[in-house]
C-alpha positions in Angstrom: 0.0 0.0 0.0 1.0 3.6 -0.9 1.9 6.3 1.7 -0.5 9.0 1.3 0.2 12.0 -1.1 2.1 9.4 -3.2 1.6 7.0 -6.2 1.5 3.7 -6.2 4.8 2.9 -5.8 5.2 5.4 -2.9 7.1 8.1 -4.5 6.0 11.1 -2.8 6.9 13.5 -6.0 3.6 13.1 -7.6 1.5 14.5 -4.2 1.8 17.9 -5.9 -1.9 18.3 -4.1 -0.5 18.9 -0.9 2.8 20.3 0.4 6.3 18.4 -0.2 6.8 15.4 2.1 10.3 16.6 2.5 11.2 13.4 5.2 10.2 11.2 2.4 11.6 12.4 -0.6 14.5 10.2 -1.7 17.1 10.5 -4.6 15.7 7.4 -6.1 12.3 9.1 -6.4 13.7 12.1 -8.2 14.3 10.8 -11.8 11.8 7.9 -11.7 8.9 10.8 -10.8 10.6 13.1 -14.0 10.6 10.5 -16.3 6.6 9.9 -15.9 5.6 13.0 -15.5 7.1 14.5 -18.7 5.4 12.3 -20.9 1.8 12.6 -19.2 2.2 16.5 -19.0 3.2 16.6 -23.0 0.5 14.3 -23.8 -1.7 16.2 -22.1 -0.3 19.3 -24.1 -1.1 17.5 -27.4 -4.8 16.8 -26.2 -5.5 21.0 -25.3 -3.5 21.8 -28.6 -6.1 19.7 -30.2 -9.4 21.1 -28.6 -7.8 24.4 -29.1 -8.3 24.4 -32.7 -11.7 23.8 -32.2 -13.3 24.8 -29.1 -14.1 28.9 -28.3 -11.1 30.4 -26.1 -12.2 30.8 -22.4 -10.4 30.7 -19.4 -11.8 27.3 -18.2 -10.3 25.6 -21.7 -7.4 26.9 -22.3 -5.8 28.2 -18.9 -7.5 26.0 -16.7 -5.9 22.6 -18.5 -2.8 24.5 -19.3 -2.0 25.0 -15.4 -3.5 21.3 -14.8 -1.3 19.6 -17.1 2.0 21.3 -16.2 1.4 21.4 -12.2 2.4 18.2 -11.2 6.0 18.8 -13.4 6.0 22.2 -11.5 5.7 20.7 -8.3 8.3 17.7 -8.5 10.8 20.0 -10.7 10.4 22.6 -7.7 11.0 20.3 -4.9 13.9 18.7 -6.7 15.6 22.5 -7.2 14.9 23.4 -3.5 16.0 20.2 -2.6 19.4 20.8 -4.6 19.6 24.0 -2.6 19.0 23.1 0.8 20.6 19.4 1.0 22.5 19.2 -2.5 24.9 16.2 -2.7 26.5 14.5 -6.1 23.8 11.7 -6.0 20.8 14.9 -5.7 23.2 16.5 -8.7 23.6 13.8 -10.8 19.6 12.9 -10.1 18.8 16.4 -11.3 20.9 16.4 -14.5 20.2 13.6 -15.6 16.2 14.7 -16.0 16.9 18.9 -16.2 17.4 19.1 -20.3 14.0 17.0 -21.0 12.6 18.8 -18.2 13.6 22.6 -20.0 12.8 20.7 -23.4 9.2 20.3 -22.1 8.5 23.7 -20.7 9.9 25.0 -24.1 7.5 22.4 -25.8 4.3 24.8 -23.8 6.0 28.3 -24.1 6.4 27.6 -28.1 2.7 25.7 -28.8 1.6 28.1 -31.3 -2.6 26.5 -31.1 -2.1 27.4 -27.5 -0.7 31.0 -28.0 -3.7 31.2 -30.7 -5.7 30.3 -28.4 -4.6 32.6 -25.5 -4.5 35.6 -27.8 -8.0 34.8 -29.2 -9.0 34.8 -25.0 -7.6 38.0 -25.0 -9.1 39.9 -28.0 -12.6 37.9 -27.7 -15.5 38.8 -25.8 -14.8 36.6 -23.0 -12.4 39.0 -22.2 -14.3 41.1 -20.8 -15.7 38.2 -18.6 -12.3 37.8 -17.1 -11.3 38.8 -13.3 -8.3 41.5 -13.5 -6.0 38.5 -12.0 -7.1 36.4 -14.7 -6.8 39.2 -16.9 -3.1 39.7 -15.7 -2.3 35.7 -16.0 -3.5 35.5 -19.9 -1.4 38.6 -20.3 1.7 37.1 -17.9 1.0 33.8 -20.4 1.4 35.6 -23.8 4.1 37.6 -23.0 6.2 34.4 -21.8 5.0 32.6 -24.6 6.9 35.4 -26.8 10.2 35.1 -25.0 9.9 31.6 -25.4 10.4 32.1 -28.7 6.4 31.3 -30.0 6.9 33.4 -33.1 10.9 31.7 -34.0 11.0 29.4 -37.2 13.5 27.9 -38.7 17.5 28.2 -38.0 16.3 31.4 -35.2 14.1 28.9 -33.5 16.7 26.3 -33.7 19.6 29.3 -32.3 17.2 30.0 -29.6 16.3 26.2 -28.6 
């Protein structure tokens, strides 16, 4: 049986519901808990790209499943870094590296989806715009500008310079 705030297996990386289980974190759950999550969160990507060529821009189905599908990664990845800070040791290290390039590929893979910069940019110039609380407002904003520095708009031997 699983501890609680863990998976199956007991690795306490994937309770990004509640806060870190620092006692139980372990090097060995580090890159196990990166190499699922990656997958499931670009999967996940791949699936909102999709409804986001055909569904109306609001906040509920674009940002919503945007923050849903990265969170867990953000959690783990975060713990890992504060981990790194706090206890670092050339096990922690080499756990990191081993994962941190798939992990940057992957949050590149979000910043640079063009449906879901479409999409965000249709929020923002639609009339559900006007729906929108001033945070929210400011997070579709926050979103489309990092989306830009991420290099959204780059093709060919730029993107490739900037990747």
């Amino acid at each position: 049986m699983s501890a609680p705030g863990a998976d199956a297996d007991g690795n306490p990386l994937f309770a990004h519901e509640r806060l870190p289980a620092f006692d139980r974190i372990r090097v060995e759950h580090m890159e196990p808990a990166m190499r699922r999550l990656l997958p499931r969160m670009i999967t996940d990507l791949e699936a909102l790209e999709a409804s986001a060529t055909t569904l109306a821009p609001t906040w509920d189905s674009v940002m919503v499943p945007l923050n849903d599908l990265s969170e867990p990664v953000r959690f783990a990845w975060g713990v890992i870094n504060h981990l790194k800070s706090v206890q670092d040791s050339p096990a922690l290290r080499t756990a990191r590296e081993a994962v941190q390039g798939d992990v940057v590929q992957a949050f590149l893979r979000i910043g640079q989806s063009q449906p879901i910069y479409r999409a965000m940019k249709a929020l923002r110039d639609g009339g559900e715009w006007a729906n929108l609380s001033p945070t929210q407002r400011r997070i579709v904003d926050a979103a489309i500008r990092d989306a830009e520095l991420s290099g959204v708009g780059l093709t060919g031997d730029a993107l490739a310079r900037f990747q």
